[in-house]
C-alpha positions in Angstrom: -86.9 62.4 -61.3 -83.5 61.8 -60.8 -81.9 58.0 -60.7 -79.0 56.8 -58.7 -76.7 54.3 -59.9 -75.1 52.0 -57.7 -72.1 53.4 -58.6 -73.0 56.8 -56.6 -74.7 54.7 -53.3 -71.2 53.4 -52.7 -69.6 57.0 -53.3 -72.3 58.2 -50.8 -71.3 55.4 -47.8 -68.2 56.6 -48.2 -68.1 59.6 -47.6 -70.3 58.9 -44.5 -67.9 56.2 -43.2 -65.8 57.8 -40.4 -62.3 57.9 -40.6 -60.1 55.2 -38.9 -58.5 56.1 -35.4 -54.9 56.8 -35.6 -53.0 53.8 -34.4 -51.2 54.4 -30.8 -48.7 52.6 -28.6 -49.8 51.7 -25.4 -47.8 53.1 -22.3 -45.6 51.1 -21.4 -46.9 50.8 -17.7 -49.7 49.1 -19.3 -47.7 46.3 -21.6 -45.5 45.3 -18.4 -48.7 44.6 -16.7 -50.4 42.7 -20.0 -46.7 40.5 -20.1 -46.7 40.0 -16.2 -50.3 38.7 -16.4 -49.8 36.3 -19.1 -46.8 35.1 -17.3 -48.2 34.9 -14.1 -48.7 31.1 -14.1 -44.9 30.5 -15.1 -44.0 33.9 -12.4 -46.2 31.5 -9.7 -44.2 28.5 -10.4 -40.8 30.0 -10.4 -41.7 31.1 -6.6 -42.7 28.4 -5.3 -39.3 26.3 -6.6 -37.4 29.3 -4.9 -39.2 29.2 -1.8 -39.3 24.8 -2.2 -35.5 24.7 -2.6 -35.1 27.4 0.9 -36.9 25.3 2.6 -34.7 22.3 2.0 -32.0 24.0 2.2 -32.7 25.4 6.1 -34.0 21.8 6.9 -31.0 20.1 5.4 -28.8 18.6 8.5 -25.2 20.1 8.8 -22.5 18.1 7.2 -20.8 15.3 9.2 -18.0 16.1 11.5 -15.0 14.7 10.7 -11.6 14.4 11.6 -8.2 14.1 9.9 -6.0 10.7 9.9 -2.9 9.3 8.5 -3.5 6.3 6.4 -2.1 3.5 4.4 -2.2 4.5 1.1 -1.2 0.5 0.1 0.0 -2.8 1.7 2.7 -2.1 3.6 4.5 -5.4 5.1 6.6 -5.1 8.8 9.7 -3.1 8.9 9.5 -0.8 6.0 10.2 2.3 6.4 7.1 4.7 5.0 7.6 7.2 2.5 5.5 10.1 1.3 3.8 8.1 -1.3 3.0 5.6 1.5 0.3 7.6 3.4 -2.7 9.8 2.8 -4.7 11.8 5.0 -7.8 10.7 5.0 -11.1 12.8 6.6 -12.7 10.2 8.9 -15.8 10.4 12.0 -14.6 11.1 15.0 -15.8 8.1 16.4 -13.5 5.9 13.7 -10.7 7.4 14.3 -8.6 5.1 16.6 -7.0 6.8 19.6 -4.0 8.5 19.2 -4.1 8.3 15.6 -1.3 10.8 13.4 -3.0 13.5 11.5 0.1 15.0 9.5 1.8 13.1 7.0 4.6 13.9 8.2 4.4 12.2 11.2 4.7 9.1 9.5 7.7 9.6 6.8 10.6 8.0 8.0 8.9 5.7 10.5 9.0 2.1 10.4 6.0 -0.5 10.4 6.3 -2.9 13.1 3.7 -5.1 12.1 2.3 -6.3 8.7 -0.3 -3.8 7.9 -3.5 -2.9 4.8 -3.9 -0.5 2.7 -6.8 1.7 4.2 -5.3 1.3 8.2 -5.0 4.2 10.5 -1.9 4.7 11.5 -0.8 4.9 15.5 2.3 4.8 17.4 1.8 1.4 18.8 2.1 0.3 14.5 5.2 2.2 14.3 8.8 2.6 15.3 11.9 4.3 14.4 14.8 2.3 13.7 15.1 1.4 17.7 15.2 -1.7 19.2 11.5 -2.2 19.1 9.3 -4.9 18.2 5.3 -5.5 17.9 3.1 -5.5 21.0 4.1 -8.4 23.0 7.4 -9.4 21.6 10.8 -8.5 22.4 13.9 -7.9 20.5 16.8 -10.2 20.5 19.8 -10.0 18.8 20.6 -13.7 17.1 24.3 -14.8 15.3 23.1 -16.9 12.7 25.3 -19.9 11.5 26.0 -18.8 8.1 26.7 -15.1 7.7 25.7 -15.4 4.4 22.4 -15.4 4.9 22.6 -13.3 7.7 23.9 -10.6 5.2 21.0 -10.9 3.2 18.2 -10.4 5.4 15.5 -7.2 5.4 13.9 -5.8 8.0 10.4 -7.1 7.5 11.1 -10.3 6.8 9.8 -13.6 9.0 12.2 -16.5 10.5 12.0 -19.5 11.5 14.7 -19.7 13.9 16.0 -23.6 14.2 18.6 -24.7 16.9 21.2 -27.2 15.2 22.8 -29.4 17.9 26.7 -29.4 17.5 26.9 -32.9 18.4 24.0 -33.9 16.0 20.8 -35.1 15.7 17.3 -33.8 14.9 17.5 -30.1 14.5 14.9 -27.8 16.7 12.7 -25.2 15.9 13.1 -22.2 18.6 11.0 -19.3 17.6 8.7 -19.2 14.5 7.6 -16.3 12.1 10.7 -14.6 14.1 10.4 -10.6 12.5 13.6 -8.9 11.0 13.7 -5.5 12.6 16.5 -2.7 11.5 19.3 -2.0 13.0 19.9 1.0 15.1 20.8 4.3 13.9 24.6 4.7 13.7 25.2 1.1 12.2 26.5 0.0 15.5 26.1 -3.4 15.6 24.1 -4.9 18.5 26.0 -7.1 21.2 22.2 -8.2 22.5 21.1 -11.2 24.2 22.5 -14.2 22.8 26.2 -13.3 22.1 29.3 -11.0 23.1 30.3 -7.8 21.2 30.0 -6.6 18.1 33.4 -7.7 17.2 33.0 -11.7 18.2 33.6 -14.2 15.7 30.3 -15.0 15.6 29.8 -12.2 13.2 27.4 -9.4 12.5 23.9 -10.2 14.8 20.3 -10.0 13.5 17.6 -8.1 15.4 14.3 -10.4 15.8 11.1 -9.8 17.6 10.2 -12.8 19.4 7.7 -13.8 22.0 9.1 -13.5 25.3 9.4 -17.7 25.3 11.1 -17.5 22.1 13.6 -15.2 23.8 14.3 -17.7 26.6 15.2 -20.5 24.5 17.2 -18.7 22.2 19.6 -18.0 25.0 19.7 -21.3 26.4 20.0 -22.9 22.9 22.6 -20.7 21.5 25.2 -21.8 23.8 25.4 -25.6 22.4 23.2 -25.1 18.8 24.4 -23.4 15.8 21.0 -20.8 14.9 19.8 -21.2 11.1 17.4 -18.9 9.6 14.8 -19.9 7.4 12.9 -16.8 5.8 9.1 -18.0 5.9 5.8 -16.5 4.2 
């Protein structure tokens, strides 16, 4: 009788053990489909952020109309002239933009302030002037021969008088117009004849254009007859 060892057994399994399947790629229609479905959750989530963010984006409202407007790009005090680094165009609601407001820079170069005016302010006609005889809303321009020409000499357009009648014969001194504003002179340099005195070439000397109520005006001219004018430049 013949023995087997354990030795031949194993050699025996073996040789009944199939081979092993040759290893194969799978098509490649088939791996797009295995990465697609593990990435379906993330694929899921990216669409609906698309299709959130369309949504807001078709409900969003339309932006704001607005309008263009000249504005002060600083403080500006009465009578300067504006400049190009004066202004700014600023983009505004319709409903804030005052009537008849300037929309080109341009518009406002050269132009004179008639009235003390913020940084920030729309900028309209009725705030400006060219270097005519014009004055703020409700005031009118008067051309005043101050007492000492000095002084006369020295004063800007912008600045604020207080215009004071000094009686020739003496006594207490009267104030006739108050916070009086300097305005320019008129293109050309001709010098004003005005209100209150002859030609240019008097020897009262060279005038000064003020903007004064219409009250102001009166007595002026009726003090300017028998008072020497002073000026006195106020805040």
């Amino acid at each position: 009788m013949a023995l087997l060892s354990p030795a031949d057994g194993r050699h025996d399994a073996d040789r009944e053990r199939p081979p092993p399947l040759p290893h194969t790629r799978a098509p490649t229609r088939l791996r797009v489909r295995s990465t697609l479905w593990r990435l379906r959750v993330a694929l899921a989530a990216l669409c609906l952020g698309a299709a959130a963010a369309a949504g807001v984006h078709a409900l969003r409202p339309p932006p704001a109309a607005t309008v263009p407007v000249v504005v002060l790009a600083r403080d500006v005090p009465a009578g300067s002239t504006l400049a190009a680094a004066d202004v700014v165009v600023a983009d505004v609601p319709p409903a804030a933009a005052p009537a008849g407001a300037l929309t080109r820079a341009g518009d406002a170069h050269g132009r004179a302030t008639a009235v003390d005016l913020p940084a920030r302010q729309p900028l309209t006609p009725t705030l400006l002037a060219d270097t005519t005889l014009t004055g703020p809303p409700g005031t009118v321009v008067v051309a005043v021969r101050l007492d000492d020409q000095a002084v006369a000499a020295l004063l800007e357009p912008g600045l604020h008088l207080d215009l004071v009648a000094a009686r020739l014969e003496g006594g207490a001194g009267e104030t006739v117009a108050r916070r009086a504003l300097v305005r320019p002179a008129p293109a050309g340099g001709d010098e004003p004849g005005g209100l209150l005195g002859g030609a240019a070439g008097d020897d009262g000397g060279r005038p000064v254009l003020v903007a004064v109520t219409p009250a102001e005006a009166v007595r002026l001219a009726e003090t300017s007859v028998s008072a020497r004018i002073v000026a006195v430049v106020v805040p």
